[in-house]
C-alpha positions in Angstrom: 149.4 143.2 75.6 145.6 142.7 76.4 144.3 140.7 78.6 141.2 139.2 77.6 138.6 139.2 80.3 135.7 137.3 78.2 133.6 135.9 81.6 132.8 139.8 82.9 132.8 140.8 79.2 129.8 138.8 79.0 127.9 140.0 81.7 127.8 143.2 80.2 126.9 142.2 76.9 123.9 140.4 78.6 122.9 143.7 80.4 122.7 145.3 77.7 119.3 147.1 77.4 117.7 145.9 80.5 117.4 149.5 82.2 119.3 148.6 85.1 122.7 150.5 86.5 125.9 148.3 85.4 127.5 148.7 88.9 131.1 147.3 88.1 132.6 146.7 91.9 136.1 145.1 93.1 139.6 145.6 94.5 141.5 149.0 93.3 143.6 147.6 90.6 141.9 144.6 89.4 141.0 145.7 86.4 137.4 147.3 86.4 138.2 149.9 84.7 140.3 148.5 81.8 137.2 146.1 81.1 134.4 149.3 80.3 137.3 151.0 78.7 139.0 149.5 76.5 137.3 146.3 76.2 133.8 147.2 76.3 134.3 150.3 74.6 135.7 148.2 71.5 133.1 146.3 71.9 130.2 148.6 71.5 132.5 150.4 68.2 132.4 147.0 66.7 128.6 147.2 67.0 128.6 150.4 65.7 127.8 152.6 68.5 129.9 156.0 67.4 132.5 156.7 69.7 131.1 160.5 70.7 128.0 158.3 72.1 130.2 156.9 74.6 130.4 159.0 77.3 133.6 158.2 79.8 134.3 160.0 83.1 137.7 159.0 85.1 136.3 160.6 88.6 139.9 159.3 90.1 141.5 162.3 87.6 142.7 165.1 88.9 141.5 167.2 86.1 137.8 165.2 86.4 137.3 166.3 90.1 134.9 169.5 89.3 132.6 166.6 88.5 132.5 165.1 91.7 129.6 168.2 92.2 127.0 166.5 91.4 125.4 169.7 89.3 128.7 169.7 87.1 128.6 166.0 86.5 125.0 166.4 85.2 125.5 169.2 83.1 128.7 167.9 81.6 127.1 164.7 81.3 123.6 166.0 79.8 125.1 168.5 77.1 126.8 165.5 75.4 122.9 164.1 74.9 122.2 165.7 71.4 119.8 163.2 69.8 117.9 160.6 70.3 120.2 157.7 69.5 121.2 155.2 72.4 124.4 157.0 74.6 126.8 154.7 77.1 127.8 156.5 80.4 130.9 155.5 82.2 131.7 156.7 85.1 135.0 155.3 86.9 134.8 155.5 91.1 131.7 157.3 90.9 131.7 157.2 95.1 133.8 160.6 94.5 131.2 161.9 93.9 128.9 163.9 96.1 125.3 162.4 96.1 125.9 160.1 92.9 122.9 158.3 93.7 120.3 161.4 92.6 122.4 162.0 90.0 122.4 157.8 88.3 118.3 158.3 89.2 117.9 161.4 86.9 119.8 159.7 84.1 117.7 156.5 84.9 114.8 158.6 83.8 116.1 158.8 80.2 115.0 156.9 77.9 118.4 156.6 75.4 121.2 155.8 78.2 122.7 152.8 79.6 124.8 153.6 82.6 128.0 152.3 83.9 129.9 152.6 86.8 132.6 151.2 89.3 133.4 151.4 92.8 136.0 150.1 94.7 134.6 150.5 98.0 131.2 147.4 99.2 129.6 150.3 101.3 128.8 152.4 98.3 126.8 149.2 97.2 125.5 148.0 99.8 124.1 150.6 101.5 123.8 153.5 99.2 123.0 151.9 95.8 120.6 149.7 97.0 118.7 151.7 99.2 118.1 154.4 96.8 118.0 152.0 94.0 115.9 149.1 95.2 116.0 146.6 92.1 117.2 149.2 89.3 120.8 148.5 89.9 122.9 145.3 88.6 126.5 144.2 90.4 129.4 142.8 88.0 131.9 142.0 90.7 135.2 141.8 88.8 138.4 139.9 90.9 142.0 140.0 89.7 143.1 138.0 87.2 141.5 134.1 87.7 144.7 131.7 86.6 143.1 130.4 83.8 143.3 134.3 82.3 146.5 134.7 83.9 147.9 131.5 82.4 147.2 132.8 78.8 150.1 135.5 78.4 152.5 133.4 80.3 155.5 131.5 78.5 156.2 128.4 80.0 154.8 125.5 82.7 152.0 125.0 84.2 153.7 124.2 87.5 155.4 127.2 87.1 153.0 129.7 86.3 150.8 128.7 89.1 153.5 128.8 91.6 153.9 132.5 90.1 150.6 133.0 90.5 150.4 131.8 94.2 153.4 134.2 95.4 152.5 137.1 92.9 148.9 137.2 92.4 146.6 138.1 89.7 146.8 142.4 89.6 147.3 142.9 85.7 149.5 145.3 86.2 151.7 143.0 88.8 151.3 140.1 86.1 152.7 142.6 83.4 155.6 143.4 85.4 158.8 141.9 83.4 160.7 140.5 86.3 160.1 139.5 90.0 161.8 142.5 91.7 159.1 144.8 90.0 156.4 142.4 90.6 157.3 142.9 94.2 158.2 146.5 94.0 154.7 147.1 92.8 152.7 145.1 95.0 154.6 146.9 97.9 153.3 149.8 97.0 149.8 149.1 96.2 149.7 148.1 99.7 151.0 151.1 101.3 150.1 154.1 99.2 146.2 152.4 97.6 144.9 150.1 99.9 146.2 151.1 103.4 145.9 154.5 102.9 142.7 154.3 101.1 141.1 152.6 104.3 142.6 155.1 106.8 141.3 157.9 105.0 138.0 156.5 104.1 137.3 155.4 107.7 139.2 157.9 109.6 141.5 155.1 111.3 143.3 156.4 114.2 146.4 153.7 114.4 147.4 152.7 111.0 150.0 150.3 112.1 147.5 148.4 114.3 145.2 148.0 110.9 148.4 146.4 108.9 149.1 144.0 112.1 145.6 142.6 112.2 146.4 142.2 108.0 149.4 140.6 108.6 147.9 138.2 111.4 145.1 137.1 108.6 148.0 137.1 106.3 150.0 134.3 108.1 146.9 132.4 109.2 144.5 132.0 105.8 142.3 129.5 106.0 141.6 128.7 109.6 138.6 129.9 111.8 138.9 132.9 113.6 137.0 135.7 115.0 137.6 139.0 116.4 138.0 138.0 120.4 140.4 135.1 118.9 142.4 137.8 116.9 142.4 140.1 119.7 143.9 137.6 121.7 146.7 137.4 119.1 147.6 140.8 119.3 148.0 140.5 123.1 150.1 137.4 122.2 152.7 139.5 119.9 152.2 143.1 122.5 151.2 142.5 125.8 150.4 146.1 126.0 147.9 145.8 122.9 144.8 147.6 123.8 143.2 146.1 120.5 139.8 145.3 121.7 137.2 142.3 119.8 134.8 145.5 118.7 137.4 147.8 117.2 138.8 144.3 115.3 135.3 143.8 114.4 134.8 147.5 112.7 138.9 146.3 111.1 137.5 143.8 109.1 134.5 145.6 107.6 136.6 147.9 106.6 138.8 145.4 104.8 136.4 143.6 103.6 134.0 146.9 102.5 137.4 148.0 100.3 137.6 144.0 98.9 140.6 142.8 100.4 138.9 140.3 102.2 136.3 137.9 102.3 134.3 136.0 104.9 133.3 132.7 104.7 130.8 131.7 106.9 130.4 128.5 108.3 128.1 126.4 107.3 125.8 123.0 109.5 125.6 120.9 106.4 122.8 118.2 108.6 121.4 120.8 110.6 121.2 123.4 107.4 121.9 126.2 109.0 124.8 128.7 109.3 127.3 128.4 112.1 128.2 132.3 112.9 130.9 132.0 114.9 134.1 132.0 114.0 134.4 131.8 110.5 137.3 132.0 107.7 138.8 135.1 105.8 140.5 134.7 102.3 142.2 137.8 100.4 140.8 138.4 97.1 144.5 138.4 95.7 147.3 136.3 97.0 150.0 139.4 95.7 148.4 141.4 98.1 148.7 138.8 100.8 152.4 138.1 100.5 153.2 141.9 100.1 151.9 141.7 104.2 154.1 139.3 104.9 157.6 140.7 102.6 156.6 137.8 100.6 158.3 135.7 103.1 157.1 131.8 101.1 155.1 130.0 103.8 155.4 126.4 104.2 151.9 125.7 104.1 151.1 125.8 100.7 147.9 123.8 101.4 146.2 127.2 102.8 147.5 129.2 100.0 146.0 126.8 97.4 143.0 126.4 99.3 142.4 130.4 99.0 143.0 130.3 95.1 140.7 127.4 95.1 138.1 130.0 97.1 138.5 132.7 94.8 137.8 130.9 91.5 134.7 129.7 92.9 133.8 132.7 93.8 134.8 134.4 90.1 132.9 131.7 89.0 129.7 133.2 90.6 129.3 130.5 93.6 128.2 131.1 96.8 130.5 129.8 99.2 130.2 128.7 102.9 132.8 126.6 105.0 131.1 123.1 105.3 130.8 121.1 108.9 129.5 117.7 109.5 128.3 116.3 113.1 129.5 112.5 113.8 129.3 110.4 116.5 132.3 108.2 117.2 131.2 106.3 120.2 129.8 107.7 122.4 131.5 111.4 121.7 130.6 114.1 118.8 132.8 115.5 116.6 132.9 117.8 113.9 134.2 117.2 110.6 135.5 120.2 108.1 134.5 120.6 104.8 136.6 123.2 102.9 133.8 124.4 100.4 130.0 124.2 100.4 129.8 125.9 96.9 126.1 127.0 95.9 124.8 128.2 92.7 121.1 128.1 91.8 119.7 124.9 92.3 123.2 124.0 92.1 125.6 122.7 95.4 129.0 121.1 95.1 131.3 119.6 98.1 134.7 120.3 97.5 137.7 119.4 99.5 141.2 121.1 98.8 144.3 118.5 99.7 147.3 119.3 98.7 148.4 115.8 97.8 146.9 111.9 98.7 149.9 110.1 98.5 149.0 107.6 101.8 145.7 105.3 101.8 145.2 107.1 105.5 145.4 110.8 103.9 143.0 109.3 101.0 140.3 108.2 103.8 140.8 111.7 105.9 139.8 113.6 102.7 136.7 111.4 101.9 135.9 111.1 105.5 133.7 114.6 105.9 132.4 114.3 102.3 130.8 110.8 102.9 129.2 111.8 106.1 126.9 113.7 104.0 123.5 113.2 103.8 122.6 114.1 100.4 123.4 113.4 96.5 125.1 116.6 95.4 128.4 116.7 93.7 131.9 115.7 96.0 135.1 116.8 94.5 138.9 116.3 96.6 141.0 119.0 94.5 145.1 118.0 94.9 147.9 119.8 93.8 149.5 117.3 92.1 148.7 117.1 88.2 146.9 113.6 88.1 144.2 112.7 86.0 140.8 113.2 87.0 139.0 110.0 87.5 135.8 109.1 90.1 136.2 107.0 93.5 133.6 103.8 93.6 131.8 106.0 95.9 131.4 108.3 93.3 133.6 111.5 94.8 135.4 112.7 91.7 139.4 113.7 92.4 140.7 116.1 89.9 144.1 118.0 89.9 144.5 121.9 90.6 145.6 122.2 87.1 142.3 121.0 85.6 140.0 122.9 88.3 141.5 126.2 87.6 142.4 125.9 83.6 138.7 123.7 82.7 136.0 126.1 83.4 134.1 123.5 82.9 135.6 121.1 85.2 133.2 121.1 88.1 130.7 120.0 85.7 132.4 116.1 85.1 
């Protein structure tokens, strides 16, 4: 069964041609690869690229891994070049290899290539791509599965396919899996033999099990404002003999966060306009992940798990997203008010508040509360979990239904 993935299909048909390097990034397993190969790769046949002009390396092979010498890639790469006709390169984790970035610049220098490649490590991108590439490389981040793709191959509700999709995620593979025993039995062991290990070796981490307990301590705690003295403090909490200092939590969650596990959300002084850097939210990039931390043990605050599925479709979505906060005076005190989302795209900005349900007049005014303290005329939206009908407050914030936000993807423009 395939698994249409039309939004990133569509970035790459729109870089087509534009002499740039496709750099296809994300969390192992999402899906990066399946989208150059098969869906990209059909796409080109069907506009009658032949197939021997498509050029496809798996660098994660065993039998591929002569080519992660740079001089072997090349050559095997270059002797496939026999005309002058327009050739596709794919390469698949092209970090294994050993100074990829001379290698992508001598292919830039031909004139009949378009280059693709994916990563699943941020440093790659970050610091090695764009230092060597300055402007000649292009970034398709690809997530797992959003809930809208997710929710076209599933048979039944959509109460229950989203409460699937809150305890099992969005890997393809996990949402393939026939029945929940091997959803979990496969997200157990992404997390242990992919992720974990892939950190620990990448980063030479010295105590493993201190790496999964600051994962887990994220895990149980999504959503809420931390930092790496707070966290530190938590492991001292659980182990009073925890030796886990701020600094090597600090290095912890770049390495997380470089292999896509997690994201930061900084905070951000909606009156003052200007970002807030301490402390600041972390969301996983997949909520199967997530629970496999935690044994899938169901938490009782759903609010924080829809909150991070509301993050991660703005963020598939291509926003820019910052944790909102409001100064009021009440009296003679300050205080700060929360808003969940300050979503930015372009010229674009939306406020977005994420309430699990507004069942009391008092909850109603708590949700609008931070969103009408704002000074300006941009776009205010509660999202509930409860499947109501979208409809607009006299004061013009708009209240729309889970449901709508992550099935419409058009529904932040209503």
């Amino acid at each position: 069964m395939e698994i249409k993935r039309d939004f990133y299909l569509n970035q790459l048909i729109d870089g087509l041609d534009n002499n740039l390097v496709k750099i296809v990034t994300g969390i192992r397993r999402c899906g990066k690869s399946y989208l150059l190969d098969p869906i990209f790769k059909n796409y080109l046949i069907e506009q009658g690229v032949k197939e021997d002009h498509i050029i496809k390396l798996d660098l994660d092979e065993r039998d591929n891994f002569i080519y992660h010498n740079p001089d072997e890639l090349n050559k095997y790469v270059k002797d496939r070049i026999i005309d002058k006709d327009k050739y596709y390169i794919i390469l698949d984790e092209v970090q294994k290899v050993e100074e990829f970035e001379s290698v992508l610049i001598g292919f830039l220098h031909m004139k009949n290539v378009e280059i693709y490649v994916t990563g699943s490590n941020s440093k790659f991108l970050s610091s090695d791509i764009v230092t060597e590439f300055r402007g000649r490389g292009s970034e398709i981040k690809v997530y797992p599965l959003s809930f809208s793709e997710y929710y076209s191959i599933y048979d039944g509700s959509e109460e229950k396919a989203l409460n699937e999709y809150y305890t099992y995620g969005g890997l393809p593979l996990s949402v393939l899996a026939k029945s929940d025993d091997a959803k979990i039995n496969y997200l157990k062991s992404q997390k242990e033999n992919v992720y974990i290990n892939d950190i620990v070796e990448r980063n030479n981490v010295q105590n493993k099990e201190e790496l999964e307990m600051l994962v887990q301590i994220i895990a149980s705690d999504i959503g809420s404002l931390t930092n790496p003295l707070k966290l530190s403090n938590s492991f001292k909490e659980r182990d009073k003999l925890s030796t886990m200092t701020d600094k090597t939590i600090y290095n912890y969650l770049g390495y997380l966060q470089d292999a896509f596990m997690i994201e930061k959300a900084r905070r951000f002084d909606v009156r003052g306009k200007r970002f807030i850097e301490t402390p600041q939210k972390y969301y996983f990039t997949d909520m199967g992940i997530r629970n496999s931390f935690l044994d899938f043990r169901q938490s009782e605050e759903i609010s924080h798990t829809m909150e991070n599925v509301i993050y991660l479709e703005l963020k598939k979505r291509g926003y820019n997203v910052d944790v909102g906060s409001v100064e009021i005076r009440e009296g003679d005190k300050k205080k700060q008010l929360e808003i969940d989302f300050v979503a930015n795209k372009g010229n674009n900005k939306i406020y977005i508040q994420s309430a699990l349900e507004m069942k009391t007049k008092e909850k109603v005014e708590q949700e609008q509360k931070s969103l009408l303290n704002v000074n300006d005329f941009f776009k205010k939206i509660i999202i509930v979990g409860d499947n109501i009908k979208k409809s607009r407050y006299e004061n013009g914030i708009i209240i729309m239904s889970i449901y709508d936000f992550l099935l419409d993807l058009n529904s932040l423009e209503y």
